[in-house]
N, C-alpha and C positions, 0 to 999 in steps of 0.2 A: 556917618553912621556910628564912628568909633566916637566921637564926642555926645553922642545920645545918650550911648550905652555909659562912659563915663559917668553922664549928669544921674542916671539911674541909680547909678552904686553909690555916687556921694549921697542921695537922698535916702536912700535905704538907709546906708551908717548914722544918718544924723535920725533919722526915724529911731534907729535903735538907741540910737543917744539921749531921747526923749526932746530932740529939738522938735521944731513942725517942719512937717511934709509940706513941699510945694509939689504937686500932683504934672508929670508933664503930660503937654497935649500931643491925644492921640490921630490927631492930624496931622503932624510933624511925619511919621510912619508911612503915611501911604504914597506918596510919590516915591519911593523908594522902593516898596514892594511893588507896588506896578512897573518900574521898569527892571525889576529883575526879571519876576514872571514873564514882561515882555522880552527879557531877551530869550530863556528859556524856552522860550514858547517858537521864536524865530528858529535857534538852534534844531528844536523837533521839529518842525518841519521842512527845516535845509534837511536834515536827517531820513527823514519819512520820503520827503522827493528822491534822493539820491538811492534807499535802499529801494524804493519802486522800480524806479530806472536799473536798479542793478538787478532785480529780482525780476523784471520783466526779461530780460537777454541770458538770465543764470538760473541753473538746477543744481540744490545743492543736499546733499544728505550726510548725515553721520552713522545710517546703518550699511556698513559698508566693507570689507574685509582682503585683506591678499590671498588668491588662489594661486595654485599652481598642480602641474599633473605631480602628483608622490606614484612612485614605479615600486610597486611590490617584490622583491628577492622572493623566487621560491627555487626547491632543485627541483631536478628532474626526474631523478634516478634517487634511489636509496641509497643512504649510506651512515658512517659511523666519520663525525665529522674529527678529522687531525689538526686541522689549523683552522682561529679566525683570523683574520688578516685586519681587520676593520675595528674601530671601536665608534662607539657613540659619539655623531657629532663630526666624527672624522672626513675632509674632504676627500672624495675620491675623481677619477678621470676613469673616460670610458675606458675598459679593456683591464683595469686594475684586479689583480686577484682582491677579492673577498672573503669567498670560504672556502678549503679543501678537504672535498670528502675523501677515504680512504679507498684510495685505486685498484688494489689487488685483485678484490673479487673481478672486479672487470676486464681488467689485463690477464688472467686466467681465461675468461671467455672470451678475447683476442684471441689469446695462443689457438686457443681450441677450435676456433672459428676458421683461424688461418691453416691450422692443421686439416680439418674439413674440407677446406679448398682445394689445400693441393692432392688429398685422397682423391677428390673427385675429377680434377684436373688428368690423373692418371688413369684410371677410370675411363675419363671419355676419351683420353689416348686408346688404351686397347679395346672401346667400342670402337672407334673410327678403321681400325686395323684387321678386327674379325669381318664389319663391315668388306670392306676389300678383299679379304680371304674367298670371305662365303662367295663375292660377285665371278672371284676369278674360278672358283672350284666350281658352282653351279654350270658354269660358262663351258667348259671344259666336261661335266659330266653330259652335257648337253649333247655338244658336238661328238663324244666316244656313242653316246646313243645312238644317234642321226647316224653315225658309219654303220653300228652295228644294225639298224634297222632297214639301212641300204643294202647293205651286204644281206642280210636274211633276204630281202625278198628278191635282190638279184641268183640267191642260189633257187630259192621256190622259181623263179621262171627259170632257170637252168635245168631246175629236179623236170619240172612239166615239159620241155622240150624236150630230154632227155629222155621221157617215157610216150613220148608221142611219136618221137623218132622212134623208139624201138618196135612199138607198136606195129608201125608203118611200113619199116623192114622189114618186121616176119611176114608180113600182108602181101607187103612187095615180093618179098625172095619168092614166098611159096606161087607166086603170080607170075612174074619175068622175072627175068635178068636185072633188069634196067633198072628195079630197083634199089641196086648197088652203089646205081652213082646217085642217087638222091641221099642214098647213108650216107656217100663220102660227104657230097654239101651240107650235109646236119653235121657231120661230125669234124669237121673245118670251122664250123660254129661255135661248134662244144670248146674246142679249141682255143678260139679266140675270147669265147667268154671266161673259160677256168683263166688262161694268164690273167684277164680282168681280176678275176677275183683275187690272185694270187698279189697282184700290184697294190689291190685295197688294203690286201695283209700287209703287203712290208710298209704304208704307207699309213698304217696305223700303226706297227714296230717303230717308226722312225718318227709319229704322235708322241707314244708314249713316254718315250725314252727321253725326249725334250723336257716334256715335263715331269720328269724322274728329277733331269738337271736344276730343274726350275724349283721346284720341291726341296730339292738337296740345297742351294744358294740360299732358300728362304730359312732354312733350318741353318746352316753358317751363321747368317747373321742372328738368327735369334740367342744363339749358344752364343757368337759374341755379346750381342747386349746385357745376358746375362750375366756375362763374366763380368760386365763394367757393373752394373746393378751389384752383385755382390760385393764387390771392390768396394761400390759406395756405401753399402749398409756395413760392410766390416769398419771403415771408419769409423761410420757416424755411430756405432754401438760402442766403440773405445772409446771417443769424442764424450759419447752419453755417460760412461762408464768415469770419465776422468773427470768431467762437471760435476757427477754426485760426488766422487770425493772431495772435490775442491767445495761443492753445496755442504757438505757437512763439516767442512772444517770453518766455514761461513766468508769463504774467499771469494762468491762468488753472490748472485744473489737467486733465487727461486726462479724468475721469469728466464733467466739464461739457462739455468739446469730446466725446467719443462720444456723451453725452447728447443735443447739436443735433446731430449730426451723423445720428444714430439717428430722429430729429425729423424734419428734412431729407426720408430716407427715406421714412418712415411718409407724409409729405405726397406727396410724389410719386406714391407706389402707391395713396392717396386718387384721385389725379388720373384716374388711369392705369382706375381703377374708376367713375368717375364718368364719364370718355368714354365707357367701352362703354354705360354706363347708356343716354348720349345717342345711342349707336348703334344701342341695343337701341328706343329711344324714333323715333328715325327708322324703322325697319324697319317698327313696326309702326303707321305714320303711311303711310307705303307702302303697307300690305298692308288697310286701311282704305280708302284711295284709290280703291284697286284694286276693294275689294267693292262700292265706290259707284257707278264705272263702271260696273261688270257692273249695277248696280242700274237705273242709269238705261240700260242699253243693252238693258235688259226692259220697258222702259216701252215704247220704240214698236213693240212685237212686241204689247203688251198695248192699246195703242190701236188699233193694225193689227186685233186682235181686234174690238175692238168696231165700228167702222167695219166690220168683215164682216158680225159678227152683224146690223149695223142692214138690212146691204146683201139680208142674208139676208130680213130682217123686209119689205122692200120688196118682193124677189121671192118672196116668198109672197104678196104682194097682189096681186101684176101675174099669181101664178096663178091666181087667182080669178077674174080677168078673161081669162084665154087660158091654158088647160090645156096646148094644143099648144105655145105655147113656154114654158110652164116646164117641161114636159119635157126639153130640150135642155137646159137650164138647170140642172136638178138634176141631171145626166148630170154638167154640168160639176165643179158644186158636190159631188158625189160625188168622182171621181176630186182636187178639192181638199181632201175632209176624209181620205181615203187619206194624202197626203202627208202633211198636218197633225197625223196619228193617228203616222205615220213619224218626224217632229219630235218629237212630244211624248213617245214613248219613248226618244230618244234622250237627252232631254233629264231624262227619268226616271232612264235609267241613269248619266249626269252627275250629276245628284241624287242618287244613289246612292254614288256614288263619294266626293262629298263629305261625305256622312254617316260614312259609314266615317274617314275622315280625322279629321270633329269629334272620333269617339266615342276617337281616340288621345288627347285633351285630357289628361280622369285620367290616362294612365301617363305625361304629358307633368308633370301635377303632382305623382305619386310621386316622379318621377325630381326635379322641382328640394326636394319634400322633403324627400328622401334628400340631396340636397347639401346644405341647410340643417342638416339634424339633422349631417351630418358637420362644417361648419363649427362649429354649436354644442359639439360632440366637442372639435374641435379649440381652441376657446377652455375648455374645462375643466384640455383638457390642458396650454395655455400657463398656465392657473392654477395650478396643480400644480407646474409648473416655476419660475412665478415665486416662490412659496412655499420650496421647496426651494432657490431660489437666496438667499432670506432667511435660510431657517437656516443653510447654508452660511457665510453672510457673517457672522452672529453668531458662530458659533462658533467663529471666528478670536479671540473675545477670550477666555480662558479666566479664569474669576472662581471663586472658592473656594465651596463650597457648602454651609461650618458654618464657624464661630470654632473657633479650633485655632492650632497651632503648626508652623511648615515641617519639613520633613526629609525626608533624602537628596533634599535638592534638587541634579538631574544635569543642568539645562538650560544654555544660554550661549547668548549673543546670536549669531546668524547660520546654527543648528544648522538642520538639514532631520527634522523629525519627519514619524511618520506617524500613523494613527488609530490606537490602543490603545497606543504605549510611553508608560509609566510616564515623565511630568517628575520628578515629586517624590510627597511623602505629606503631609497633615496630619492629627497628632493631635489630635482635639479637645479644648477643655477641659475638657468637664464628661463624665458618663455612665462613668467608671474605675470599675473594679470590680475587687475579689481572686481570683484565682483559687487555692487553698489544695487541698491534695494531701494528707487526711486518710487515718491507714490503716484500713484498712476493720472494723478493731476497734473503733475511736474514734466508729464512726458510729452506732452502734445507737441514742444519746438525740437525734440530730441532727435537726434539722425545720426548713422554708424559716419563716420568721418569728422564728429566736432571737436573742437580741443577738451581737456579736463586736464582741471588740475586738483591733484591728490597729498594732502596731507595725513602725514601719518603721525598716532598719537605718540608712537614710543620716540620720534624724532621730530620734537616740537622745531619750530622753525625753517624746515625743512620741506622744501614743496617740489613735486614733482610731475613731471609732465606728462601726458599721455593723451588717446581719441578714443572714442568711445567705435565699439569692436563690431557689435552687435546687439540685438534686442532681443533677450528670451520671448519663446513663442506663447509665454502663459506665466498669468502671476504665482507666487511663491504657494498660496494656499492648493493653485490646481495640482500641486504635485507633493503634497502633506500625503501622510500615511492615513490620514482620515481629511477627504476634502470634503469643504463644506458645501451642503445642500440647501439653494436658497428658495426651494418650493417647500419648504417648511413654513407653518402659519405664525412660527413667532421671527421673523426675518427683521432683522437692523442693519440696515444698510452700512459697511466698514469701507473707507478708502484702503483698497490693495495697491500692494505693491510689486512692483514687477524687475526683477534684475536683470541690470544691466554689464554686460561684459564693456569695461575699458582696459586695452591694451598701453602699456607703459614702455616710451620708447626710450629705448635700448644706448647703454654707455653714459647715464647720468650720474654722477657723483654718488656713493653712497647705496647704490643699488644691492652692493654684497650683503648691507645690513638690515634687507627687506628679509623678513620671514615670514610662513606662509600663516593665515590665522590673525596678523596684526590689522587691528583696528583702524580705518582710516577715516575719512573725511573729503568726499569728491566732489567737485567742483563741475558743473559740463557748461561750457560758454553756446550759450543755443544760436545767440544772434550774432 
């Protein structure tokens, strides 16, 4: 062929020269062009078999891109930010500080929180203690009841023997003799009932004076508690008193001085709980006192008895011996068991009355329950609070929550966020996967488990391995912010395309310099 072209260009020159053209034949030409065409021709079709064969077994697309999950930074809690820790681009590890909002206001609502608790704490200390008071005092007023409503009506059936006996002697004397010795057996009664009653007295003296004792121990210890109580707030007020100086001279920091200061407080209102303790302790050192009097001021009403009844037992002897004047005699002793019958209901229905009072005891112990169980309330609720004031305070430090990479980092030192804006994002490192936009021709051999291989554009010659993950439930247009409607009358049929998740397996070369957004090229081996 290179001696053709030769013979051409020598004839040209001599043409130009004005010699004569000898013309070559263009028959010379065509065996040569036919076998290139023929081999050209073999070439495309070795070529045409092999990409069939390859494209029958292969899916291959170039619309196709690196995903991965990007984790939004937001805070939780408001603040005014002190530090970023982070810059753009910057690698991070989980747990890494990020941003630190400014902690004060929170650690205030700590102290305050904590403060709260142990107020309440104390609190449902001396509800659980009035509880107990009121059970043991109601208990007690109960049982002085219960005596005194025995003894009433053990005197009303003494008054009414007393006046039936007397009755029955003047009946009797003025009748026989004989009814002398039936006085004496009434009045050998009378007798035996007044020492009763007189027993009940000292038997209630030696009640009360028990719990005069009891009353008196309870009041010891509260005067001692309070002495320790004061002891402790005297401290903790110097304590208080020596941090503000040290606070203002800046030796110290605020959260210490609110801390004693808060300290300080809580002692005081100790104090201040423990005196009434000691008041509540006196009262009922008082009202002891009091039931002890009454106790011993029934004793000589209950001696006064028996010295009658004996008085009685003597003037039923002295009937025996003269009818005629024990006559006059039971006349009297009548109209004195009338009176005495008169007392002793009176004394009934004071007995009475006081019962009614004991039996308010229980709703007197519902009610300090009720306060207790609301005090207990109220320290769950300070615990809740103080909890909430912890997270709070933690969550002023914002720390990353996987290994990843920063971006659009938008924060700056001194910013005022609130809960939910976006600081930044991090991508993480590992878990990227393809997402590849096959058309929905290409899918029929496709199935999650095949291989793929993925080339990416920013790293030519580089190819990387992966399976294909899964198959979205719906092509790209079903989930468009406007999908298309194909019962429309101007309808042109478009091949869709439908994405395909391939997962890229983990520890290939090169993987750090995948970013999410680059362009690839996937490969899925069907057969």
């Amino acid at each position: 062929m290179a001696t053709v072209l030769e013979k051409e260009k020598q004839s040209e020159k001599m043409s130009g020269a004005g010699s004569p053209v000898t013309e070559t034949p263009k028959n010379n030409r065509k065996p040569m062009l036919f076998g290139i065409l023929g081999i050209l021709l073999v070439v495309a079709v070795v070529m045409g078999i092999r990409f069939m064969t390859w494209s029958s077994s292969h899916a291959s697309t170039d619309d196709a891109s690196i995903t991965a999950d990007v984790v939004n930074i937001a805070p939780q809690v408001s603040g005014t930010v002190l530090k970023v820790a982070v810059s753009e681009n910057d690698h991070v590890k989980k747990g890494d500080v990020l941003v630190q909002l400014d902690p004060s206001t929170y650690q205030t609502a700590l102290a305050q929180a904590q403060a709260n608790l142990d107020l309440a704490l104390a609190q449902a200390k001396g509800a659980s203690a009035s509880v107990q008071l009121t059970e043991q005092t109601s208990k007690a007023q109960v049982t002085q009841a219960e005596g005194i409503v025995h003894q009433s009506n053990g005197g009303i059936y003494g008054s009414y023997a007393d006046l039936a006996k007397a009755k029955a002697a003047v009946s009797q004397a003025k009748a026989q003799a004989s009814s002398a010795v039936a006085s004496y057996y009434g009045a050998q009664s009378n007798v035996a009932i007044a020492i009763a009653n007189r027993q009940k007295a000292y038997d209630a003296i030696s009640s009360a004076s028990a719990q005069v004792l009891t009353a008196e121990a309870a009041l010891n210890s509260a005067k001692a508690n309070l002495d320790a109580y004061k002891a402790s707030a005297e401290n903790a007020v110097k304590q208080a008193a020596r941090n503000e100086t040290l606070y203002r001279q800046g030796a110290i920091s605020g959260q210490v001085y609110d801390a004693s200061k808060s300290a300080a407080d809580v002692a005081k209102a100790e104090v201040v709980a423990s005196s009434q303790q000691v008041a509540q302790a006196e009262a009922v050192i008082q009202q002891k006192k009091a039931d002890l009097r009454s106790a011993k001021n029934q004793l000589p009403a209950a001696e006064a008895a028996v010295s009658q009844a004996k008085s009685m037992l003597s003037a039923s002897e002295a009937q025996s011996r003269a009818a005629k004047d024990t006559i006059v005699q039971f006349q009297a002793q009548t109209r004195a068991a009338e009176a005495l019958l008169s007392q002793s209901k009176a004394r009934q229905t004071q007995a009475s009355g006081q019962m009614i009072q004991a039996n308010t005891g229980p709703l007197q112990v519902q009610v300090s329950e009720s306060a207790r169980l609301q005090a207990e309330a109220k320290v769950e609720q300070a615990r809740a609070a103080l909890k909430d004031a912890q997270i709070n305070l933690a969550r002023t430090t914002i720390v990353a929550p996987r290994d990843g990479r920063i971006s659009k980092n938008s924060v700056e030192e001194g910013n005022l966020v609130q809960p939910g804006t976006t600081l930044m994002a991090i991508v993480p490192d590992e878990d990227a996967w393809v997402v590849a936009n096959f058309k929905e021709t290409q899918l029929a051999d496709v199935k999650p488990g095949q291989p793929v291989e993925v080339e990416v554009d920013a790293l030519p010659g580089k190819t990387f391995k992966g399976k294909v993950g899964s198959i979205s439930a719906g092509t790209g247009s079903t989930f468009a912010l406007l999908p298309a409607d194909n019962s429309t009358g101007n309808f042109t049929k478009v091949v869709q395309r439908i994405p395909v998740k391939i997962l890229l397996e983990p520890g290939q070369p090169n993987m750090d310099r995948l970013r999410v957004g680059m362009s690839v090229t996937a490969t899925i081996e069907t057969k």
